[in-house]
C-alpha positions as CSV (number, residue, x, y, z in Angstrom):
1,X,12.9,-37.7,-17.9
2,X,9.9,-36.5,-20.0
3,X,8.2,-38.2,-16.8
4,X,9.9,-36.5,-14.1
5,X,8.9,-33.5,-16.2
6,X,5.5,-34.2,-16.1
7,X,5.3,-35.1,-12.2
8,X,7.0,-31.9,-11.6
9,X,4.8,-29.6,-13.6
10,X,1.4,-31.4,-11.7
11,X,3.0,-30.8,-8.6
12,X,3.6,-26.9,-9.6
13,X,-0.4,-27.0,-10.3
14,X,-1.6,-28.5,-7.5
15,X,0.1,-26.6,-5.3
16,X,-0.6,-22.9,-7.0
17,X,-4.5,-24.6,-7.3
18,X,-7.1,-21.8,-5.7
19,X,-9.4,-23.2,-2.2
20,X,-11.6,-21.9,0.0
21,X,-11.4,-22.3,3.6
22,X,-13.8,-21.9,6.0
23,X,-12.9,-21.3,9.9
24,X,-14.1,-23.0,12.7
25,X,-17.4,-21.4,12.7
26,X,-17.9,-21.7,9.6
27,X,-17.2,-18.0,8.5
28,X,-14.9,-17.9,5.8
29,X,-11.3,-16.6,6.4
30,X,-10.4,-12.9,4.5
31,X,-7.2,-12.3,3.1
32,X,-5.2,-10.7,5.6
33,X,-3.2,-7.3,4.2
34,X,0.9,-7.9,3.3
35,X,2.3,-5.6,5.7
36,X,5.3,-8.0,7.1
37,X,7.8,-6.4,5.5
38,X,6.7,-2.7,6.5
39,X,8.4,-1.3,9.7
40,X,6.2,1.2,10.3
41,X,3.5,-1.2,10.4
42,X,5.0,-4.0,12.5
43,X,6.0,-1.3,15.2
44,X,2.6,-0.2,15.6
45,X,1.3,-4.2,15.9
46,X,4.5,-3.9,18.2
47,X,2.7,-1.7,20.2
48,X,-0.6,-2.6,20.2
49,X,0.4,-6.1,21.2
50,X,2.0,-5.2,24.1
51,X,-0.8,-3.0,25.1
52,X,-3.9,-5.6,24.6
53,X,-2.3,-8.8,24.2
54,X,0.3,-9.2,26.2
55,X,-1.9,-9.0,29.6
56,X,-3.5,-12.1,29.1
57,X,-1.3,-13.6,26.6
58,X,2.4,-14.8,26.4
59,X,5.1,-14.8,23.9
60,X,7.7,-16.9,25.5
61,X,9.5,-18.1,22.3
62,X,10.3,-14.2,21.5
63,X,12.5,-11.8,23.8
64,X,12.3,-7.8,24.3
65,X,15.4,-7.6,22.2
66,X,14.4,-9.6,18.9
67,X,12.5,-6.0,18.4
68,X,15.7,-4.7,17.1
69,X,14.9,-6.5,14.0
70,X,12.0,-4.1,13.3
71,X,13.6,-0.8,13.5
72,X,12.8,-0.2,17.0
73,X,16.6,0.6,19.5
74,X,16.7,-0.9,23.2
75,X,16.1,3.0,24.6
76,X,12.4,2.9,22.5
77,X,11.6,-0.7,23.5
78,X,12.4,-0.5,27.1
79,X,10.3,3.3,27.0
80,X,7.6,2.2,25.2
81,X,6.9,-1.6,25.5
82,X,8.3,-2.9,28.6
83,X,6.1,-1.9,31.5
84,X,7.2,-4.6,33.5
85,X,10.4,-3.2,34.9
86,X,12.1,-6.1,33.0
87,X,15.0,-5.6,30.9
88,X,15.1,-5.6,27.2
89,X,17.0,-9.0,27.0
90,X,14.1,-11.0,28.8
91,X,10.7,-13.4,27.2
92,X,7.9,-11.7,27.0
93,X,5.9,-13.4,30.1
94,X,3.0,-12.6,31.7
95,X,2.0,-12.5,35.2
96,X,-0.9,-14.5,35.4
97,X,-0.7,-17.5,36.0
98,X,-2.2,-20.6,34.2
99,X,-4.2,-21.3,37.5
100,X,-5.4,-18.0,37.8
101,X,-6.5,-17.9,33.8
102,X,-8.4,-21.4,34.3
103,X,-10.3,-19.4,37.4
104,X,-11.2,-16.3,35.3
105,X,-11.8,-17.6,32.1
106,X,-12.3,-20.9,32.2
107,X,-9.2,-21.8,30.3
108,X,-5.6,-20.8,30.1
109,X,-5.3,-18.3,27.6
110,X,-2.6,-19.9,24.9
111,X,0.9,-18.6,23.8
112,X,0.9,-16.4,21.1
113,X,4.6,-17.0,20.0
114,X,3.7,-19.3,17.2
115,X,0.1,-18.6,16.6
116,X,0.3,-17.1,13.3
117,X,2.3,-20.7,12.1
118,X,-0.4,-23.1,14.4
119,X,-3.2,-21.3,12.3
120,X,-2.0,-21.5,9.0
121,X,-3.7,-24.4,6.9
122,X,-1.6,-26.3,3.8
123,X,-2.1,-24.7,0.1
124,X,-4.8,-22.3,1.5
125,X,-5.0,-19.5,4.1
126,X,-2.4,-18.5,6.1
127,X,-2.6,-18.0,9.9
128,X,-2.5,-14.6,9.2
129,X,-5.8,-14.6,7.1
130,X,-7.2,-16.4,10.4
131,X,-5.5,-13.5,12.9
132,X,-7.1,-10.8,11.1
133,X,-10.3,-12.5,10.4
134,X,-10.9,-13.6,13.9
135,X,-10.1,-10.4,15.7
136,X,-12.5,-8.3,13.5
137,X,-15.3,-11.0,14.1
138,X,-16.4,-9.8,17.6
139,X,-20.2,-9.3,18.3
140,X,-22.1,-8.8,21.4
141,X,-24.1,-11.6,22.5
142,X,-25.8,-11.0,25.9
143,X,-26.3,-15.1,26.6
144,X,-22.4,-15.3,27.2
145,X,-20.5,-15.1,29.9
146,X,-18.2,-12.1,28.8
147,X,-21.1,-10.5,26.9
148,X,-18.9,-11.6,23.7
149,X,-18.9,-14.3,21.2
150,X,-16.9,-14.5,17.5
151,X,-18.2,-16.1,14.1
152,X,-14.5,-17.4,13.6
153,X,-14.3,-18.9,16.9
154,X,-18.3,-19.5,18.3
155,X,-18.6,-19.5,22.4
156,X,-14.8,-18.3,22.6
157,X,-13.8,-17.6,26.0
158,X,-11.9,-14.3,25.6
159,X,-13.5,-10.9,25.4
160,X,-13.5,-8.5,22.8
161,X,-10.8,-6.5,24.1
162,X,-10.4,-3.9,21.4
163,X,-14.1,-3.0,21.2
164,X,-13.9,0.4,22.3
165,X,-11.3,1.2,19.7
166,X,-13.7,-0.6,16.9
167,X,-16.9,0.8,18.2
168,X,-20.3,-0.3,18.3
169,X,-22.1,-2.9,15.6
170,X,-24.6,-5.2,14.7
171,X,-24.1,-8.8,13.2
172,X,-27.1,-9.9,10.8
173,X,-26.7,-13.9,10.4
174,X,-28.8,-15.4,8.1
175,X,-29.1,-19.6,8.0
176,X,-30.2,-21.4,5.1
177,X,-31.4,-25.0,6.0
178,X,-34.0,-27.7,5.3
179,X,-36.3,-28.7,8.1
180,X,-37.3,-32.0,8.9
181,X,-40.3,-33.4,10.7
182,X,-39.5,-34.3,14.9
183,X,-41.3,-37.7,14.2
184,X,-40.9,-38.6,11.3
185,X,-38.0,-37.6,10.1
186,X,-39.5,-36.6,7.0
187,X,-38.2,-33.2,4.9
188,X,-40.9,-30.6,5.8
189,X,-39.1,-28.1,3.0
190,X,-36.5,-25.0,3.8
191,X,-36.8,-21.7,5.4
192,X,-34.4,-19.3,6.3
193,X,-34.0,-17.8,9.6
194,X,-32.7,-14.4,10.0
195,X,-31.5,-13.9,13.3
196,X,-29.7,-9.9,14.2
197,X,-27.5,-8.7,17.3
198,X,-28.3,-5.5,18.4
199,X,-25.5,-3.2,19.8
200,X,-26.3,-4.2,23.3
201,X,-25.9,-8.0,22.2
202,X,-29.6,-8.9,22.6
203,X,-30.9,-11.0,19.1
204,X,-34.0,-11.2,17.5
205,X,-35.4,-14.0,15.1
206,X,-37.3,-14.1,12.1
207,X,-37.9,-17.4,10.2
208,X,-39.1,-17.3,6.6
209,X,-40.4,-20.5,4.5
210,X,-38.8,-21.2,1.0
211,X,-40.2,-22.1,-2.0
212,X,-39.2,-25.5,-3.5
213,X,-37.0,-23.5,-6.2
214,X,-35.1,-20.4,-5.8
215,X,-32.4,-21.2,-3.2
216,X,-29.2,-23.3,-2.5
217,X,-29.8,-26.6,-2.5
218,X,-27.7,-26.6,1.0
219,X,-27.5,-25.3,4.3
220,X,-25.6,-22.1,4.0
221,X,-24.4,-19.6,6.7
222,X,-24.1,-15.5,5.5
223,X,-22.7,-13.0,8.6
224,X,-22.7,-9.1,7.8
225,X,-21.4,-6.9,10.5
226,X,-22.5,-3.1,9.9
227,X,-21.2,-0.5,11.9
228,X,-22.2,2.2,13.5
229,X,-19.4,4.7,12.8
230,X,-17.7,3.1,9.3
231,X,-14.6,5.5,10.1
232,X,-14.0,4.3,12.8
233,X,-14.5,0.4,12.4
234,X,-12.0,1.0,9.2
235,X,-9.4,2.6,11.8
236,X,-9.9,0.0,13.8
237,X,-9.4,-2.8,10.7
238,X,-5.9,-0.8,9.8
239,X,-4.6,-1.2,13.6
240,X,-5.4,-5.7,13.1
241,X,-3.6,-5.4,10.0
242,X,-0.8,-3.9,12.0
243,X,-1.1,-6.3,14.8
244,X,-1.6,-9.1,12.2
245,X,1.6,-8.5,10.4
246,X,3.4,-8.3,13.8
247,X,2.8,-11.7,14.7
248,X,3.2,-13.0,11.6
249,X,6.6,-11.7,11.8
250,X,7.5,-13.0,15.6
251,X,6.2,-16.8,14.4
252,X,8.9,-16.5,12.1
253,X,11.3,-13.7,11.9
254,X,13.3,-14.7,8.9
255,X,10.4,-15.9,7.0
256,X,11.8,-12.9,4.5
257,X,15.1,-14.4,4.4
258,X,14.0,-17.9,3.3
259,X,11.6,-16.7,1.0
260,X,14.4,-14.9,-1.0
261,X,17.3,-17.9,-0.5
262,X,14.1,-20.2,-1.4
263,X,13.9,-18.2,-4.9
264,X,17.8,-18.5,-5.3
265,X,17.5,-22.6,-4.7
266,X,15.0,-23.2,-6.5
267,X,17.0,-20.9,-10.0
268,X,19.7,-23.3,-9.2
269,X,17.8,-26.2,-9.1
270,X,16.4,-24.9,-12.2
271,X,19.4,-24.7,-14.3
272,X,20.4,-27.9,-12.8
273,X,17.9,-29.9,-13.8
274,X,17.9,-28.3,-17.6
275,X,22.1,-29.3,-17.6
276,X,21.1,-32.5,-16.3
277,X,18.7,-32.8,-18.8
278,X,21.1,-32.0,-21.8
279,X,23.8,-34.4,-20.1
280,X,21.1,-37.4,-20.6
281,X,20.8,-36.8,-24.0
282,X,24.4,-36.5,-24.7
283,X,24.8,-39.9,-22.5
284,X,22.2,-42.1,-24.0
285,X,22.3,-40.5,-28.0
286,X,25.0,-43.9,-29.3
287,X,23.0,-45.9,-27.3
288,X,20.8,-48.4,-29.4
């Protein structure tokens, strides 16, 4: 028993254990602000999904309807969120189709249904943290194809579609790295490149040596966005929080409701094993 004690308490540890993550590109992932059990919140990301996500991207897994369970009635969903002429009781689809996404943008855009679950990682970040991380990591980047790129998600195909709403910036990305000789092979020291976007997405370069002491003794990867109108950008931020919490919420729409029956299992289970405990003793105290 003492053992099965033991196993359970390192598994409690491990689990509660802090990590850092890192996204795809390398930028790491920010926390993404707790709004999926406001209303008012997840009816604005609601809205704003349906007005800049839904275009190119589905949510076949979720219907009109399952926006009752926000606060919102049939009368406001159908007046504010279906443009479609569909009725409240249908998916929400798209009408592009996959063969007309591959043409424009190289790729079919995914379903969002489930993205918020797909991006979540074990004992770290959740897919939130990723959502609201990747979609206030736009820069401009005039060598792409849209004019856009993302430090989350590096030569993404979709375009920053919310830019106007978070307003101009520049991204200063500063690389860290030891340089090697092309013939050799041999370690010709460190310097670190500074490399800035302008508004218009056009970059400039500086690279400066390092001494032998002083810096990391690996390659590291800093991003700073600044922006041009901070009240606006921070606007901008509280409508992804919004948005984020909104599909957190349609990847799982009871997630609330097992958290709290999870808490009420896990009491029982609690009590259980501390009766079960006692039980052993009583069992086993005659025996020699």
């Amino acid at each position: 028993m003492k053992k099965l004690l033991g196993a359970l308490a390192l598994m409690m540890v491990m689990v509660a254990a802090p990590s850092a993550h890192a996204a795809e590109g390398g930028a790491p992932l920010e926390v993404a602000p707790n709004r999926v059990n406001d209303l008012a919140s997840l009816q604005n990301g609601a809205k704003v999904f349906v007005n800049y996500c839904l275009n190119c991207h589905s949510a076949n897994s979720v219907r009109y309807s399952d926006l009752r369970n926000i606060g919102l009635t049939d009368a406001q969903i159908q007046g504010n969120l279906v443009f479609t002429g569909n009725s409240v009781n249908d998916m929400m689809r798209i009408a592009m189709t996959p063969a007309d996404a591959k043409r424009w943008f190289g790729t079919t855009p995914p379903d969002l249904s489930v993205m918020a679950r797909a991006k979540s990682i074990n004992a770290g970040p959740s897919g939130a943290d990723y959502i609201y991380t990747y979609m206030r990591s736009f820069y401009r980047d005039a060598t792409k194809l849209t004019g856009w790129d993302n430090v989350v998600f590096p030569s993404v195909a979709m375009p920053h579609v919310m830019w106007q709403q978070q307003g101009p910036r520049t991204l200063t990305k500063v690389v860290t790295h030891e340089v090697f000789d092309e013939t050799s092979g041999e370690s010709k020291g460190w310097e670190r490149v500074t490399t800035v976007f302008d508004e218009s997405g056009y970059s400039t370069s500086t690279a400066e040596p390092l001494q032998a002491a002083g810096h990391s003794t690996h390659a590291t990867t800093e991003f700073r966005f600044t922006a041009k109108d901070p009240a606006r950008a921070q606007a901008y931020d509280n409508q992804i929080a919004d948005l984020t919490a909104f599909m957190s919420w349609m990847a799982e729409p009871v997630q609330s409701d097992r958290k709290r029956i999870g808490m009420w299992v896990l009491l029982y289970l609690g009590l259980f094993l501390i009766v079960a405990w006692r039980l052993n003793a009583v069992f086993w105290k005659d025996v020699k």
